[in-house]
N, CA and C of each residue as an Amber inpcrd file, in Angstrom:
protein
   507
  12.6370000 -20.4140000 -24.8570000  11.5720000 -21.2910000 -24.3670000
  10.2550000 -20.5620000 -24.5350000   9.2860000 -21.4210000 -25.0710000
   8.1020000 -20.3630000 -25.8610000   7.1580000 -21.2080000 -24.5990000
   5.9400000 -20.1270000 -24.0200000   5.4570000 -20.7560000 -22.7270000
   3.9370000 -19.8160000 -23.7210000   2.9160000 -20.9830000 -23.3720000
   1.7880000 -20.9500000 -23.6130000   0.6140000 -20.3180000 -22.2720000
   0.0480000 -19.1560000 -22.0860000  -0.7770000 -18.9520000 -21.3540000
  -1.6630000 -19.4160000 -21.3210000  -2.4770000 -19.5310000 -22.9380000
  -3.4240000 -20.1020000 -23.1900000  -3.5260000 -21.4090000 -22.9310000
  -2.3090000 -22.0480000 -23.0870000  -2.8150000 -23.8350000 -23.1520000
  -2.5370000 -23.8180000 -20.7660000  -1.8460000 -22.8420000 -20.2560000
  -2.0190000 -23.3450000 -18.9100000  -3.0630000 -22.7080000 -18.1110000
  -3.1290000 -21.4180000 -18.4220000  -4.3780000 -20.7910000 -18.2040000
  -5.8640000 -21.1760000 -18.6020000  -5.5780000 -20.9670000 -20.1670000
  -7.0970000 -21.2140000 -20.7630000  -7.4810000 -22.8910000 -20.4000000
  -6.4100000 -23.9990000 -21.0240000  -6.7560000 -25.2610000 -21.2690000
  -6.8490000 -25.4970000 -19.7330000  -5.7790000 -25.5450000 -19.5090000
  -5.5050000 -26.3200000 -17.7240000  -6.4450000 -25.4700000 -16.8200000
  -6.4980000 -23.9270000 -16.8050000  -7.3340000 -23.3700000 -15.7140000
  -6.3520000 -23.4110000 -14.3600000  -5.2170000 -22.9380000 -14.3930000
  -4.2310000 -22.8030000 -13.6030000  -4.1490000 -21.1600000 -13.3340000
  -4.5360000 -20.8290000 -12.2040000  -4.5220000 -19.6830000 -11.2570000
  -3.0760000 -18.7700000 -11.6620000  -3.1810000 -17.3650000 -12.0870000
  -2.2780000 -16.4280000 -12.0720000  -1.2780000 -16.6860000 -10.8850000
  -1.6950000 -16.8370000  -9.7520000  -0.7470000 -16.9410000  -8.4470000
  -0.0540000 -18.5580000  -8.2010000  -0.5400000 -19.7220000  -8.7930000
   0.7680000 -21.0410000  -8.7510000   1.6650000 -19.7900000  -9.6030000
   1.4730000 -19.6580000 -10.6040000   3.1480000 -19.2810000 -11.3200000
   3.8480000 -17.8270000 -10.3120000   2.7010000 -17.0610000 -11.1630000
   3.2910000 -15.7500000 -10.2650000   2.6570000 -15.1560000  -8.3780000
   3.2770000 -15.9580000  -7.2990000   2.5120000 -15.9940000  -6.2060000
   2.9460000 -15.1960000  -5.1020000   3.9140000 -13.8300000  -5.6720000
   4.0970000 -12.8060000  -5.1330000   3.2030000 -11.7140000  -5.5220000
   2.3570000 -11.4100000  -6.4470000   1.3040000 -11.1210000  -6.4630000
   0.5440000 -10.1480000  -5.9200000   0.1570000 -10.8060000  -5.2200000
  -0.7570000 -10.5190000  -3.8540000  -0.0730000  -9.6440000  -2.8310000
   1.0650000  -9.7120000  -2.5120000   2.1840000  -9.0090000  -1.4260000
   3.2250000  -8.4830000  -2.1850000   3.4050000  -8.1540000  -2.8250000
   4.4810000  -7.9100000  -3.4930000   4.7330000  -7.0500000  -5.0160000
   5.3270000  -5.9560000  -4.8230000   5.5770000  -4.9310000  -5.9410000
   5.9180000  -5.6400000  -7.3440000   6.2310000  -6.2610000  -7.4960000
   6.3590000  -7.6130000  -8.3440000   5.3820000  -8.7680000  -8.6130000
   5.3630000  -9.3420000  -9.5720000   4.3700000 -10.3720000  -9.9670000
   4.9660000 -11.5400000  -9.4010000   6.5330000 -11.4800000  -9.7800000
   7.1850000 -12.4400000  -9.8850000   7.3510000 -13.7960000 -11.2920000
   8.6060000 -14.1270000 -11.3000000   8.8420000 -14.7600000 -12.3830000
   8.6160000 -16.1330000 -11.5510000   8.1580000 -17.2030000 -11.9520000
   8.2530000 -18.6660000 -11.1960000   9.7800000 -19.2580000 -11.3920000
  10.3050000 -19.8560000 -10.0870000  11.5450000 -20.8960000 -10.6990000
  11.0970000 -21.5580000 -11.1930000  12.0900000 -22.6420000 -11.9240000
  12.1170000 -23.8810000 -12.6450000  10.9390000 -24.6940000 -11.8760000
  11.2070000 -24.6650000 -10.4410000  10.8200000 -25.5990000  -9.4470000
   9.4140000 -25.6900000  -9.6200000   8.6770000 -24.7070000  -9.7060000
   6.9450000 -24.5180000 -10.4120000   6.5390000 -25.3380000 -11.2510000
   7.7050000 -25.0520000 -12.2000000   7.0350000 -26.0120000 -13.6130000
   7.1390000 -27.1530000 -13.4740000   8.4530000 -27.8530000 -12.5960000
   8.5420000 -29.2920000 -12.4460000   7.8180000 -30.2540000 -11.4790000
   6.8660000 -29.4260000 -11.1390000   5.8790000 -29.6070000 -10.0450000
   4.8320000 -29.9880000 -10.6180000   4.8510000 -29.9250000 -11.7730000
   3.6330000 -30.7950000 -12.8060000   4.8080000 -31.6640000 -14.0940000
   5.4970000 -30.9340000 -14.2470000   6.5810000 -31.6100000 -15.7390000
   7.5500000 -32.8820000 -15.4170000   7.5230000 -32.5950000 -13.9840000
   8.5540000 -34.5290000 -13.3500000   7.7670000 -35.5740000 -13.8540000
   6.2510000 -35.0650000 -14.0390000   5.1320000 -36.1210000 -14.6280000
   4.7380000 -36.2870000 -15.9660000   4.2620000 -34.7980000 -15.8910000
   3.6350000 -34.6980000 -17.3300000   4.7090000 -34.4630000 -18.3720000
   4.3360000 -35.0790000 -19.4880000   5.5900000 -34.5770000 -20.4160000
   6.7520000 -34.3040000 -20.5220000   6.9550000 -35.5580000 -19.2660000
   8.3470000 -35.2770000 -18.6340000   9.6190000 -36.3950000 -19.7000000
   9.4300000 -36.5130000 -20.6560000  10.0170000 -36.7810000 -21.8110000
  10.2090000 -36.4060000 -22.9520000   9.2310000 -35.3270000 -22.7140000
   9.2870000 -34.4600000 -24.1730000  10.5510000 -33.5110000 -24.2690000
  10.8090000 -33.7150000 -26.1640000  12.2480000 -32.8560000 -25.5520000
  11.7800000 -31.3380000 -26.1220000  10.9030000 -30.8420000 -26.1380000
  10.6570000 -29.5820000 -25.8750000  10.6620000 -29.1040000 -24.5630000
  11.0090000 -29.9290000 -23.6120000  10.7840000 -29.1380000 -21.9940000
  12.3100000 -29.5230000 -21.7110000  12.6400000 -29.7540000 -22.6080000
  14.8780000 -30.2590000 -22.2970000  15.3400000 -29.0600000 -21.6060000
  14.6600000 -27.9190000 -22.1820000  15.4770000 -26.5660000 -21.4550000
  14.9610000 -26.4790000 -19.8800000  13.8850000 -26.8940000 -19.4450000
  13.3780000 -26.8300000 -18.2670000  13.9880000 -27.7800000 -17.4300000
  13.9470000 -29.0580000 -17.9270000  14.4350000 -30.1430000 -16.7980000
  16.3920000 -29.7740000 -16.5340000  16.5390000 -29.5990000 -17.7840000
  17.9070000 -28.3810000 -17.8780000  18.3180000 -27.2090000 -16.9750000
  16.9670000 -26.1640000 -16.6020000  17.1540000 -25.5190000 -15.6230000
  16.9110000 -26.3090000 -14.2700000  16.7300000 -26.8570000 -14.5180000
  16.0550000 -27.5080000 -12.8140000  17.0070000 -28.1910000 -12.1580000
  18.0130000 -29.0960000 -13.1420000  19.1230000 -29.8790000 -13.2980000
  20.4240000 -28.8630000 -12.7970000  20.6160000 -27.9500000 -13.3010000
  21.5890000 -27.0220000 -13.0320000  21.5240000 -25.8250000 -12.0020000
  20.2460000 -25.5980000 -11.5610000  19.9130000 -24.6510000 -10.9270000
  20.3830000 -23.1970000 -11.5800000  20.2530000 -22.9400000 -12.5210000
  20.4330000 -21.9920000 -13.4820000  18.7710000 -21.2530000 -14.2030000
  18.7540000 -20.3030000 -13.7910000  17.1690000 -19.4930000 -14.2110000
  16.8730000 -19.6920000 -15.9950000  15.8360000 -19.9320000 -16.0820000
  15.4740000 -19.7090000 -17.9800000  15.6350000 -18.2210000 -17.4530000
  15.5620000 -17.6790000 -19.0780000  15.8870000 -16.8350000 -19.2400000
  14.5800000 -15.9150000 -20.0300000  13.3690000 -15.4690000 -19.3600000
  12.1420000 -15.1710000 -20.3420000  12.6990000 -13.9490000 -20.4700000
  11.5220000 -13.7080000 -21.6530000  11.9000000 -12.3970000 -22.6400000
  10.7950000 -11.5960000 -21.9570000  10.8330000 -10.5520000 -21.3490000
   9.9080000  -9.7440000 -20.3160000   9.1510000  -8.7960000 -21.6890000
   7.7130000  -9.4010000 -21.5420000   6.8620000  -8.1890000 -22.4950000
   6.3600000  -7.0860000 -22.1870000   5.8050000  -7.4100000 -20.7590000
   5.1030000  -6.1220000 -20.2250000   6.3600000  -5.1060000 -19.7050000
   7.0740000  -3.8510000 -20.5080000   7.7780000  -3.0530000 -19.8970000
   7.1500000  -1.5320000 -19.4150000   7.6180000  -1.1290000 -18.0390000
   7.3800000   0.5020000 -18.0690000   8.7840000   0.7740000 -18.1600000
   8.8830000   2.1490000 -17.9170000   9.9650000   2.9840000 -17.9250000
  10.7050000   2.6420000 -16.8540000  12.0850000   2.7490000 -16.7010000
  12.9360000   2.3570000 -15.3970000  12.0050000   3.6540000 -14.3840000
  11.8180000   5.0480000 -14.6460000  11.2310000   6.0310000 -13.8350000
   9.5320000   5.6990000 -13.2870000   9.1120000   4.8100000 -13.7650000
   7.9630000   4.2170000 -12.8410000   7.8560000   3.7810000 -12.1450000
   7.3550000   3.5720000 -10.9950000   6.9650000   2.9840000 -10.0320000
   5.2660000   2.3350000 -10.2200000   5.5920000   0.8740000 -10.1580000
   4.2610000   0.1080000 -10.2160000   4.2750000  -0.9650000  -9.4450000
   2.9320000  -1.1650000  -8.5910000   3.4840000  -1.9970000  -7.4810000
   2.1130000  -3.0710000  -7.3730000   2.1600000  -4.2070000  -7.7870000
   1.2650000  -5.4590000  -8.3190000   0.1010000  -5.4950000  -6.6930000
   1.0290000  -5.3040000  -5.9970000  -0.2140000  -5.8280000  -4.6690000
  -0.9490000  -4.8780000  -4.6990000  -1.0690000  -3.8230000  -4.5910000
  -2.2430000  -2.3450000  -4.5710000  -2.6180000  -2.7050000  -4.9690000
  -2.8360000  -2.7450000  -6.4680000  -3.5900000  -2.5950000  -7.8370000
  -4.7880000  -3.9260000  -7.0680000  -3.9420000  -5.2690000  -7.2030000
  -4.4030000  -6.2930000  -6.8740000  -5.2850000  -6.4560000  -5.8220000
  -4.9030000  -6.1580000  -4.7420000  -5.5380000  -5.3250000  -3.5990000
  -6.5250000  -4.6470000  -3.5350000  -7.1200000  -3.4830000  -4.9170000
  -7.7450000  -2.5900000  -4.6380000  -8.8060000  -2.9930000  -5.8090000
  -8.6240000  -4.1560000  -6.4230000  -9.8430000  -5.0480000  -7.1110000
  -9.6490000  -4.3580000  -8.8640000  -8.0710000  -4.3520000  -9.2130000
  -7.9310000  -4.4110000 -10.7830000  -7.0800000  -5.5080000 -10.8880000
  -8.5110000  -6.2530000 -11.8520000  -7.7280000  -7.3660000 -12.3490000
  -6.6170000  -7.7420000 -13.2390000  -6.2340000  -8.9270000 -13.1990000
  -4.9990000  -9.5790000 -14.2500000  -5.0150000  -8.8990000 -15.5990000
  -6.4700000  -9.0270000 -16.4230000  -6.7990000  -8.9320000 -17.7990000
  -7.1180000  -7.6420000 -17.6760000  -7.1290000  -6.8150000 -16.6510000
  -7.1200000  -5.2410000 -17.5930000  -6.1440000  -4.7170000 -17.9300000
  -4.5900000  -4.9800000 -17.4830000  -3.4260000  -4.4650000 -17.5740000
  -3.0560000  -5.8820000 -18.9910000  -3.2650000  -6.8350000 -18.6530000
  -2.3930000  -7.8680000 -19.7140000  -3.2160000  -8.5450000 -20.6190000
  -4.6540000  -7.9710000 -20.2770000  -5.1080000  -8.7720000 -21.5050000
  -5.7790000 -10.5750000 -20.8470000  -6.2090000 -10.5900000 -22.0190000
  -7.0170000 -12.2420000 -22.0170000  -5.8690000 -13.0710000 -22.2170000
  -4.4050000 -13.5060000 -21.0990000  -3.9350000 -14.1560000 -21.1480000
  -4.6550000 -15.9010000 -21.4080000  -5.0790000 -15.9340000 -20.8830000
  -5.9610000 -16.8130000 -21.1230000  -6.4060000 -17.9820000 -22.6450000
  -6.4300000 -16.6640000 -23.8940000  -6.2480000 -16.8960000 -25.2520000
  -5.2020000 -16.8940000 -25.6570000  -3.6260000 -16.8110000 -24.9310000
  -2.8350000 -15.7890000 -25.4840000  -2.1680000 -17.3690000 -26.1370000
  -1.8000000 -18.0310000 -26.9340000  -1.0750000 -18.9210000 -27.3800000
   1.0130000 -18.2730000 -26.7910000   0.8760000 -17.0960000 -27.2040000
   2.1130000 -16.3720000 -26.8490000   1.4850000 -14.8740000 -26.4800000
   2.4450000 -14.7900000 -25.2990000   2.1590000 -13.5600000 -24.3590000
   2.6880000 -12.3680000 -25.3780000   1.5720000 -11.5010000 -25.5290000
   1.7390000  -9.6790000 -25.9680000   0.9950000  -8.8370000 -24.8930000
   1.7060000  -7.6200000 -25.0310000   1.0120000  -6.5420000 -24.8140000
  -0.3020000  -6.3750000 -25.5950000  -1.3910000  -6.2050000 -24.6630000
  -2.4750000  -6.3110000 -25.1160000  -2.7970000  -4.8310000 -24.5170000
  -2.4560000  -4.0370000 -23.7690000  -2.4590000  -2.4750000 -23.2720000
  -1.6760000  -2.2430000 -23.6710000  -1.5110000  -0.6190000 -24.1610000
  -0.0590000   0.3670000 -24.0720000   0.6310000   0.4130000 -22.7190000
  -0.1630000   0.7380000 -21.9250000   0.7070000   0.6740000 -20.6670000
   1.6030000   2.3980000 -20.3630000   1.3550000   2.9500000 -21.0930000
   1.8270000   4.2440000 -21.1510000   1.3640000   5.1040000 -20.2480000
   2.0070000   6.8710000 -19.9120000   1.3670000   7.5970000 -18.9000000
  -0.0810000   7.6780000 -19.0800000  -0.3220000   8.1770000 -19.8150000
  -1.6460000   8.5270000 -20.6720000  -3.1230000   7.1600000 -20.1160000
  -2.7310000   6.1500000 -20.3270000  -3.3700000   4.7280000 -20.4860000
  -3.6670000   4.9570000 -18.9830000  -2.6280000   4.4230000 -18.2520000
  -2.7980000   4.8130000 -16.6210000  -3.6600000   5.9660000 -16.0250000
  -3.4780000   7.2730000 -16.5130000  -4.1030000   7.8570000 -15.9540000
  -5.3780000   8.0580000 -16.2000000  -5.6480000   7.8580000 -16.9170000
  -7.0500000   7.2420000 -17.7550000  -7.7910000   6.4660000 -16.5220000
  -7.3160000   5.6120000 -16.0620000  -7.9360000   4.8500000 -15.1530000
  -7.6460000   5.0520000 -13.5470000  -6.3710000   6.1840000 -13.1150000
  -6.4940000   6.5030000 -12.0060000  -7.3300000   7.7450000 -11.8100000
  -8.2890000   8.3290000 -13.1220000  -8.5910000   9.2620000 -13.0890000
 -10.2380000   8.8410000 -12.9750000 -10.6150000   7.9130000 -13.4100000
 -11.6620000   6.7990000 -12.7940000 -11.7960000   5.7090000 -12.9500000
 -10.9410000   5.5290000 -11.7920000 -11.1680000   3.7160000 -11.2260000
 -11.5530000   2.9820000 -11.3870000 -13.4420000   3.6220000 -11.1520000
 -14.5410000   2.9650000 -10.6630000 -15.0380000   1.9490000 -12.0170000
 -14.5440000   2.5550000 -12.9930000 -14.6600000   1.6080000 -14.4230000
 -13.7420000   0.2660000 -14.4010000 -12.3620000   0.1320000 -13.6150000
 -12.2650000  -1.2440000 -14.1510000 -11.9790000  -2.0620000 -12.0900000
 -12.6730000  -1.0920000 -11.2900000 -12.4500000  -1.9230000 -10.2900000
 -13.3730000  -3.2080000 -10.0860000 -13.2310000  -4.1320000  -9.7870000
 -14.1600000  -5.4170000  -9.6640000 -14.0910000  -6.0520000  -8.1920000
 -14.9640000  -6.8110000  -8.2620000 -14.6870000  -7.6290000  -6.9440000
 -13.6790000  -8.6300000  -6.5620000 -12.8850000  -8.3240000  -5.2290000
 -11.5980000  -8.4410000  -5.2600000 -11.6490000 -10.1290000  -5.1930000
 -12.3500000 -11.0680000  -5.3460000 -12.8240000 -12.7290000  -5.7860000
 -12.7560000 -12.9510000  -7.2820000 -12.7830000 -11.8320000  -8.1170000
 -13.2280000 -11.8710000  -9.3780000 -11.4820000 -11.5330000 -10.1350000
 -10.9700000 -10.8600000  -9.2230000  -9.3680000  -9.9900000  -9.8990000
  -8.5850000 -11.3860000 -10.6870000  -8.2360000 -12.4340000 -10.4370000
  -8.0340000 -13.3240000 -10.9810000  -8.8470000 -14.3610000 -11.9500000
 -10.3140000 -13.8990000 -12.2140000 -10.9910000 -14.3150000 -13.2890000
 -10.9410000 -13.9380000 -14.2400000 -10.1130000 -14.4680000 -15.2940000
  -9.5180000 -13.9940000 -17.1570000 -11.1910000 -14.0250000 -17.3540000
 -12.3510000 -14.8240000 -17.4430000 -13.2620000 -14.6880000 -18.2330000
 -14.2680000 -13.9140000 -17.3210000 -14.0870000 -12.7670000 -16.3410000
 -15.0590000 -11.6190000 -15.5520000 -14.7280000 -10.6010000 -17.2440000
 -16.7990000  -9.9900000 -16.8380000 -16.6080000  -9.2230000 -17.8270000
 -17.5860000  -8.0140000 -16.3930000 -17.6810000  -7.0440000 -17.0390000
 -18.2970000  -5.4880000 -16.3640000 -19.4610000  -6.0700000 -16.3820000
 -20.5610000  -6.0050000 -15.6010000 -21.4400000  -5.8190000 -15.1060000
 -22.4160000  -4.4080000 -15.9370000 -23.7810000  -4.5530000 -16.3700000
 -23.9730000  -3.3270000 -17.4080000 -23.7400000  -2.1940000 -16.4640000
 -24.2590000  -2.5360000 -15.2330000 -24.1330000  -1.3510000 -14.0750000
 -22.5930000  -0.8820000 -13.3850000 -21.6450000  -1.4600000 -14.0300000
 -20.0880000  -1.2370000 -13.7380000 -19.9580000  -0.0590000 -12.9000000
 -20.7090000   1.2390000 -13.4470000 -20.2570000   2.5350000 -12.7170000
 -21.1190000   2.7170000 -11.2350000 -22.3110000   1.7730000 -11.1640000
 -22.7160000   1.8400000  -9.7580000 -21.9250000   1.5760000  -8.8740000
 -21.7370000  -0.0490000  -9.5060000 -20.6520000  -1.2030000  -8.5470000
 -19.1370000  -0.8260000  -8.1830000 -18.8350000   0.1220000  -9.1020000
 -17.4270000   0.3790000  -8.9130000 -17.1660000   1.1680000  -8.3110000
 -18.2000000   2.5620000  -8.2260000 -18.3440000   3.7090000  -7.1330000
 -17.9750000   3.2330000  -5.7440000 -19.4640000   1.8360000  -5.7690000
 -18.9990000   1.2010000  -4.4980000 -18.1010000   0.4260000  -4.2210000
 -17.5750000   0.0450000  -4.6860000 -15.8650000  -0.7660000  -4.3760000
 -14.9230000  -0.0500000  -4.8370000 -15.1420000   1.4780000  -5.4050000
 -13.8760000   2.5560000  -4.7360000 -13.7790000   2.4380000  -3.3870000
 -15.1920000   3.0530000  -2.9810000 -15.8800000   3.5530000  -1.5600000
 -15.0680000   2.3490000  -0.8530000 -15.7130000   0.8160000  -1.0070000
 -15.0780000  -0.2640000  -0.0170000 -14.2490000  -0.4810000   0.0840000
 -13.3600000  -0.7550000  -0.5490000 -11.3550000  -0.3250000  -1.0110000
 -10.5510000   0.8940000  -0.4400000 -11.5280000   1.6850000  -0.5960000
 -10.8850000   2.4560000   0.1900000  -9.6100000   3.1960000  -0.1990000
  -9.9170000   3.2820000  -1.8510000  -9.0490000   3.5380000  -3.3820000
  -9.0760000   5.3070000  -3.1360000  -7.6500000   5.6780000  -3.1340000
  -7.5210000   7.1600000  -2.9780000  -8.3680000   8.0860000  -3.5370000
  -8.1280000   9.6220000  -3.9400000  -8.9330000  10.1750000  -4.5420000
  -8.1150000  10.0500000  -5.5120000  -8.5760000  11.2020000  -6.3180000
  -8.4070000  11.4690000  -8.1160000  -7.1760000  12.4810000  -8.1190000
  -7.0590000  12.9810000  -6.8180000  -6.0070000  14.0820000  -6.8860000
  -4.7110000  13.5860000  -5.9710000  -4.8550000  12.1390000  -5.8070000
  -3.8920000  11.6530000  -5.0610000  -3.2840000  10.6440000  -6.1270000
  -4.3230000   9.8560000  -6.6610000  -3.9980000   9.1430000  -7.4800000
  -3.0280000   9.4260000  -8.8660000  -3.2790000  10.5700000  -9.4100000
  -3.0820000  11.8190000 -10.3030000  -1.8780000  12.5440000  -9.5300000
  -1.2630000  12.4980000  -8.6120000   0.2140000  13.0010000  -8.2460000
   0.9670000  12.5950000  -8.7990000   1.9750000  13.2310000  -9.4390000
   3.0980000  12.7310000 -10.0290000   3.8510000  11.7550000  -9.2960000
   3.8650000  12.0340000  -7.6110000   5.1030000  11.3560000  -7.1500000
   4.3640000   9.3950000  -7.0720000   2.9830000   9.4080000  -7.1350000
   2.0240000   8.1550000  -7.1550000   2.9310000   7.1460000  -8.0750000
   3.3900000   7.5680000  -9.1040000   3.6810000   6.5410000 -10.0100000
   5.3390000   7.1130000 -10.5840000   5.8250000   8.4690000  -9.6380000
   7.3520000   8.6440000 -10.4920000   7.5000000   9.0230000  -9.1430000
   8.9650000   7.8130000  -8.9810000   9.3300000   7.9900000  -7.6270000
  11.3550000   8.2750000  -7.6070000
């Protein structure tokens, strides 16, 4: 089942949290049930037989089965509410879902990449109203603003952040 970001994100303007609405609380993004999608698809396009596999899952109570792009290592520990929490948005880790016709890795996502940014923050933290805006861009003054919404966040230091056990647990 091939799922368009772009046409629900970009076209529709449908919020990161209807699909994934663990998010916010939760070490996980979360995958949506069936039940999400049929919450617009009992209506819309609810004859098309490209959504046969959906009304299919919904029918059987049986999960689709997505192909997971964004991977870390089983030895990572990454936990969606902090990040989310501490004002890094959707599109710095995944990209301009938004354009994405089909979801890629748009970061490496690697040790290296990460620490890059737990080593200063203050470059992709934003305002925590803005973390779910695909089209927020930096501010020219980014490193003022972000100093201060380390400071307001209340975002560890550099030598906490930078512990091994932070992200290998």
């Amino acid at each position: 089942m091939q799922f368009s970001h772009k046409h629900h994100v970009g076209d529709d303007g449908i919020d990161c949290r209807y699909c994934h609405n663990s998010v916010e609380y939760s070490a996980y993004a979360g995958i949506p049930p069936t039940k999400t999608c049929m919450n617009c698809h009992s209506v819309l396009f609810n004859n098309s037989a490209y959504l046969e596999p959906v009304r299919e899952s919904y029918r059987t109570d049986q999960s689709i089965e997505w192909v997971k792009v964004h991977r870390l290592a089983d030895y990572v520990y990454f936990n969606h509410s902090i990040h989310v929490n501490k004002g890094i948005g959707c599109s710095t880790c995944h990209g301009s879902v938004n354009e994405m016709p089909l979801i890629f890795q748009a970061a490496p996502l690697n040790m290296q990449w990460c620490l890059d940014c737990h080593r200063d923050p203050a470059k992709n933290v934003r305002p925590r109203d803005q973390v779910f805006n695909m089209e927020w861009k930096a501010p020219a003054n980014q490193d003022e603003v972000g100093k201060k919404l380390v400071a307001a966040y209340k975002i560890r230091t550099v030598n906490e952040l930078t512990s091994c056990s932070t992200c290998h647990r």
